[in-house]
N, C-alpha and C positions, 0 to 999 in steps of 0.2 A: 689521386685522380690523374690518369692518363692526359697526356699533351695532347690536343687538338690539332692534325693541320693538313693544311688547304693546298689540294694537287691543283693548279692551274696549266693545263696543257691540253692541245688540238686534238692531238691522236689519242683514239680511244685504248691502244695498248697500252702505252705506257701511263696512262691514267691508273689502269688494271693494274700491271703491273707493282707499282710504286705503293696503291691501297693493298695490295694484300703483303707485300713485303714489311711495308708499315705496320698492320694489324701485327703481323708475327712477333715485332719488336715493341709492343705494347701501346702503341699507339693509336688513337680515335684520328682515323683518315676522312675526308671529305675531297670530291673532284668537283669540279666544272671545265670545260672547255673552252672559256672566253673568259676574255677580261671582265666584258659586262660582266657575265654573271657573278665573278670575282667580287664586282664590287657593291652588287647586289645581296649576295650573300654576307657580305661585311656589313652592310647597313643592319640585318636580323641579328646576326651573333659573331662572336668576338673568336677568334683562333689564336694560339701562341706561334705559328711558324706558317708560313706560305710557301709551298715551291712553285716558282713563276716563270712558266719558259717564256722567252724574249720576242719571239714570233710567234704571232697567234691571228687568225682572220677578226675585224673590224680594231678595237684598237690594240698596238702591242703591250707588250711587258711593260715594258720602258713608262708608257703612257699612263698604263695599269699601274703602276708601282708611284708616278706622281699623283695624280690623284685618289688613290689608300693613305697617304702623308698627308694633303689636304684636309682629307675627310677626318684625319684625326686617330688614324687607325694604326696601333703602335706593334702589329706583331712582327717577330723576325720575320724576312724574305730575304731567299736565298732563290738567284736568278739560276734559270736552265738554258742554253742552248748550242745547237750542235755546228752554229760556223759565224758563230759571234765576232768583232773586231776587238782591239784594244780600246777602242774610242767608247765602243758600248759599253766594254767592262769599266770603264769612268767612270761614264754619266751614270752608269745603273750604282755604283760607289757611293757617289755623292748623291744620288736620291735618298740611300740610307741603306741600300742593300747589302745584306753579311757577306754572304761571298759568292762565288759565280763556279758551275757546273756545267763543263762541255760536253755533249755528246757526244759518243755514245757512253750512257750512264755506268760507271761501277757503282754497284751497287753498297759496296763496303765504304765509297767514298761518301757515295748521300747520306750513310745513317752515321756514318765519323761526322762530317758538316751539321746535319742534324743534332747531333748531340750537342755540340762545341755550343751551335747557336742561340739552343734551349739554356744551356748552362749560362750562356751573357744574357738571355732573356731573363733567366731566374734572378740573377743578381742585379742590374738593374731593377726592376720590380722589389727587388728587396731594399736596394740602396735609397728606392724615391719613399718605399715608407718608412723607411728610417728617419729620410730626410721630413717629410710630413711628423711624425712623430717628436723630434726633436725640436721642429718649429714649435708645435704645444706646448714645446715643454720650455721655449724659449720667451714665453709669453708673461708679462706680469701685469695682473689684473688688478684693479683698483683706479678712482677716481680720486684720491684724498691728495693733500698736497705732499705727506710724504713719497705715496708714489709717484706721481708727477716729476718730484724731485731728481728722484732718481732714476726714473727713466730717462729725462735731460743728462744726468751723470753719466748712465751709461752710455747715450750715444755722443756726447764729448771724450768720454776714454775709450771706446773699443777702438777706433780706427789707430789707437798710438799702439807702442810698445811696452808701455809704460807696467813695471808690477801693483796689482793690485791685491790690498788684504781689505775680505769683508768682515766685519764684527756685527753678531746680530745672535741673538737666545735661539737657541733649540730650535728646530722649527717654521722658522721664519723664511727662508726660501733661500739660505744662501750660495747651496749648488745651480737654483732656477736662475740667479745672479752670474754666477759664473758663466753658466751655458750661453747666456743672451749678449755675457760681454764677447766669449768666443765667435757666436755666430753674428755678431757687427762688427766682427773685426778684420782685418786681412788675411789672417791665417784661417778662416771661417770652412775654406776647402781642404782644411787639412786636417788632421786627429785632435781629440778633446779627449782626455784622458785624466781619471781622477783615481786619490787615492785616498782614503779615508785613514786617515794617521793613527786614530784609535784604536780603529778597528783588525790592527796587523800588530801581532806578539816581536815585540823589541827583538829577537835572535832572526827576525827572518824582513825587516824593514828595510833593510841597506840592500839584501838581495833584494826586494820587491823594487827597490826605486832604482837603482845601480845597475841590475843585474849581475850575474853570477860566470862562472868557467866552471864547467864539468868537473867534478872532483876537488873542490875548492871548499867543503863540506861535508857534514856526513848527508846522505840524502839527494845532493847534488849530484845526479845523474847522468843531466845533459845540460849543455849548455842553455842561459835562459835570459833575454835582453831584458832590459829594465823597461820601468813608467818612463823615466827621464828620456829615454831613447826612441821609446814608443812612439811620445811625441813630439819627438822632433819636428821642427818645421812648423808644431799648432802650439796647443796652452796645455800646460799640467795644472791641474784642481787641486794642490791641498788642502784636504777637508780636517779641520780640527787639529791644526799646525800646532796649539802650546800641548798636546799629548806625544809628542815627538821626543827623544832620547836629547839629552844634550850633543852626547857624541853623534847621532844622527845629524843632527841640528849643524856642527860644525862641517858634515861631508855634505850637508847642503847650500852651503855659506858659501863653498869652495866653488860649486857646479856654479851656481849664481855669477859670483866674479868670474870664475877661467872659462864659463861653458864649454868644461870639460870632464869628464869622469872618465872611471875605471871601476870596469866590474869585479866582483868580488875575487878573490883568487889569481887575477888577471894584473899584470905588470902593463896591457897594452892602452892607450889612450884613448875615449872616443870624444869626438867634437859634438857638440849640439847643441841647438836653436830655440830652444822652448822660452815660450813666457808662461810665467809662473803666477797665479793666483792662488792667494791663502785664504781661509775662513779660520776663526777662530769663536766659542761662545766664551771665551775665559777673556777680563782685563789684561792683555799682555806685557803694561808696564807694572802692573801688579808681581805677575808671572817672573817679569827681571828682577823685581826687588826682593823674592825670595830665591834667586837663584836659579829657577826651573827653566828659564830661557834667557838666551841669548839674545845681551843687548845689538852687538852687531850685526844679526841676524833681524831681527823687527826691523834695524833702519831700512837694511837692502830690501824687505817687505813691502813696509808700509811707505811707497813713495805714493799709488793714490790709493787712501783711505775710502772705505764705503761701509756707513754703519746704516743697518736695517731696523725697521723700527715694528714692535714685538705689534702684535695683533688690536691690542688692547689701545694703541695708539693711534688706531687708524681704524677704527669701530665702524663704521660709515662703511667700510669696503667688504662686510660681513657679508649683505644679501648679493653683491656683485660674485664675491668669492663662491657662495654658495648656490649659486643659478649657474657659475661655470664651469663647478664640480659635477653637477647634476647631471649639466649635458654631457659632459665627459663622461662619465661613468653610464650615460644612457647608453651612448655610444658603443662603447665598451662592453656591455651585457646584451647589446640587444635592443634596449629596453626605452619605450619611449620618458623623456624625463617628467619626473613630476614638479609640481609647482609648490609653490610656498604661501600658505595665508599669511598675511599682515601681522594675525598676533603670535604665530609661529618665527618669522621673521625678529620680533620683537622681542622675545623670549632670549634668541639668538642675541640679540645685540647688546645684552643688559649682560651676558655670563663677560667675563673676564678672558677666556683660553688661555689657561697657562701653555698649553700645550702650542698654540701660535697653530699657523696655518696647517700643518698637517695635522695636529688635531682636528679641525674642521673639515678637510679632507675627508678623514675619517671615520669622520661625524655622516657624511654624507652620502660615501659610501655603502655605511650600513642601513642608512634611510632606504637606498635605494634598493640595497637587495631586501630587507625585511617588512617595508610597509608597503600594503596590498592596495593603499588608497593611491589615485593619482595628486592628490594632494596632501602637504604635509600640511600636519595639524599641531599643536601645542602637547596636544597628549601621544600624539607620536616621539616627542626629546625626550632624552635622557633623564633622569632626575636630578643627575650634577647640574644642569643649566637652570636649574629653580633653586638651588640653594643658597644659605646668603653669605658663600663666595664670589659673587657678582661682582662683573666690575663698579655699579653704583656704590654698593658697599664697600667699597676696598678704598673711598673718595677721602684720601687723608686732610681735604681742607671743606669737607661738610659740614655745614651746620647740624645742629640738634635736631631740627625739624627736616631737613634733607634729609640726614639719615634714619629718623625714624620713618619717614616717607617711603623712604629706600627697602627698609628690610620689610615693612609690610607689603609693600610693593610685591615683595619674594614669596615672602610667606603667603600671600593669596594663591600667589599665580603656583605655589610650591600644592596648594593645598587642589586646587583647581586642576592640576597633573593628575595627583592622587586620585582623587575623581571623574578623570576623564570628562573634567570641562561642563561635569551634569550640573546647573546651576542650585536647585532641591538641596542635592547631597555634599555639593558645596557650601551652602549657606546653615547645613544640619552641625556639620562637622566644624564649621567657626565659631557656630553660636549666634547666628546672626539670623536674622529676617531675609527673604529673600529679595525683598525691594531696597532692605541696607546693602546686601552685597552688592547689586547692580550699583548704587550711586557711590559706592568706596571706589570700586571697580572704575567707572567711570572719572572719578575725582584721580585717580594715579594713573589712568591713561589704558588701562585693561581693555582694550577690545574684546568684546564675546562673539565667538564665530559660532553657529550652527553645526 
């Protein structure tokens, strides 16, 4: 899609001018000759670049350029004129203007200026949805007291130095952790840079976090800086720290103590400033007692501990978790979100997720692209969430009548899937009368939705 922008100038030539020069260089031109209408036209639709001459009949440039900033109006402007001061090229600076163009116009200079300014247009616009995006993803949703908890955790640690390792199963959020301690902490404006330990073949680990010298390998082409370097100044993520080489493990120990490395092939030293956060799902004093990791390493780790607690622990945070999926992923498609009935909800709270939050994720995802209703229903879930893998089932201090409570409980609501919720065909396929299944139903809490 062609840049939009806005010729603001008295004279009708070089209004002319400037629009058909523009067209040829693929641009969507628009003129006015006042400021009013300048800021008339901004009130209807939005343009990426303004060129604003300085003098203009009722108000100037100048005037024109602070109230477009007032109104809210964020496109480049790039000031024109032909016997400007230095005093103006200030003030027009510090209102927000990219850069300033004397008259009389070269034309190679406007579309050089032009380009430059669209190019800081572009990346701002990309940086601020990065920034919005990364806020989402810095968000940890839940009302339970484990979360609570640790949300107090993290805003007592972000603002230190301090390293921290999270331990938390599969799933659980422990990069969304990371991110939220980077972004409350003081290095927040600088790099966030993760590496997933697992997921990088042992022979090329050391280059990934170290970096490398040109010819220092086979393959090694060009020179290539490391994660550790990358982020300097912010926080490095390692994600699934006890999958780590031992020998890796000890050129990490090193960077930690000297905050210093050396890339791969390279004799020369580089300094750097990173604070380091680990995740691991493995026990890591487990991991020392068989050898697979360094004891001296966990200490430099783990000086503040933070253990995530799996899904299943914090049951209660299900329909919050999955109202905030929803709109996200509405978001995301387009699409407006849909809602949850009660015994849909219910269905939800009673499964177990091994799988932890991004299983749920997941879960909701697909809801949202495959079911046509704007409501989810019970016979919209999966069949894993009816069976008696539930968390009720799994209650290792049940009684007898708990748990047989528990698994019929399943097997209704398992049979009642099957059936798509038809009470008839439910009550055929149990064996039951249809006025017993309502009062089972009702005696273990089964809402029946329409």
């Amino acid at each position: 899609m062609a840049n939009s922008i806005l010729i603001v100038d008295d004279e009708q030539g070089i209004r002319e001018v400037l629009s058909s020069i523009l067209t040829d260089e693929g641009y969507e031109p628009v003129s006015v000759p006042s400021g009013e209408e300048c800021l008339t036209l901004l009130e209807k639709r939005s343009v990426d670049l303004v060129l604003l001459d300085v003098w203009l009949e009722g108000i100037d440039g100048l005037e024109t350029l602070e109230r477009m900033r007032k109104n809210g109006a964020d496109a480049m402007v790039v000031m024109i004129s032909g016997h400007a001061s230095i005093e103006t090229a200030v003030r027009a600076t510090k209102l927000g203007a990219f850069d300033f163009i004397e008259k009389p116009l070269s034309l190679e200079k406007v579309i050089l200026v032009i380009k430059n300014a669209l190019e800081v247009h572009r990346l701002a616009q990309e940086n601020r949805r990065l920034r919005e995006e990364l806020g989402g993803r810095t968000v940890l949703q839940g009302a339970t007291v484990p979360m609570r908890a640790l949300r107090q955790q993290i805003a007592l640690t972000a603002p230190t130095h301090g390293r921290v390792l999270i331990y938390g199963e599969s799933g659980t959020g422990k990069e969304l952790v990371a991110r939220a301690l980077h972004a409350a902490s003081l290095r927040a404006d600088r790099a966030f840079v993760e590496v997933n330990c697992a997921a990088i073949p042992e022979e090329l680990i050391e280059s990934e976090l170290f970096g490398h010298v040109k010819g220092s390998f086979t393959g090694a082409t060009e020179n290539k800086v490391g994660k550790f370097e990358k982020a300097d100044g912010g926080t490095l993520f390692l994600d699934e720290i006890a999958d780590m080489s031992l020998r890796t493990q000890a050129k990490v120990l090193r960077v930690l103590e000297e905050q210093r490395l050396e890339p791969v092939g390279s004799n020369q030293t580089v300094t750097v400033d990173v604070r380091v956060i680990a995740a691991t799902n493995k026990t890591l004093e487990d991991e020392i007692s068989h050898g697979r990791f360094r004891e001296d390493l966990f200490y430099r780790l783990n000086v503040i501990p933070f253990t995530l607690p799996p899904l299943r622990e914090r049951i209660e945070d299900v329909p919050v978790l999955a109202r905030y999926f929803m709109v996200e992923f509405g978001a995301s498609y387009g699409r407006k979100p849909k809602e949850f009935s009660e015994a849909a909800l219910g269905v939800m709270a009673r499964y177990s997720w091994p799988g932890n939050v991004r299983e749920l994720r997941n879960l909701i995802e697909r809801l949202m692209i495959i079911v046509p209703h704007e409501k989810i229903e019970p016979l919209h879930l999966p069949a894993e969430l009816f069976r008696a893998g539930s968390r009720m089932t799994q209650q290792p201090n049940a009684t007898l009548h708990e748990a047989r409570s528990a698994y019929e409980r399943e097997f209704i609501l398992r049979k009642l899937e099957e059936n798509q919720w038809q009470m008839t065909r439910t009550a055929e396929a149990l064996g039951l009368e249809r006025s017993h299944l309502y009062r089972r139903m009702r005696a273990l809490g089964i809402k029946a939705e329409e």
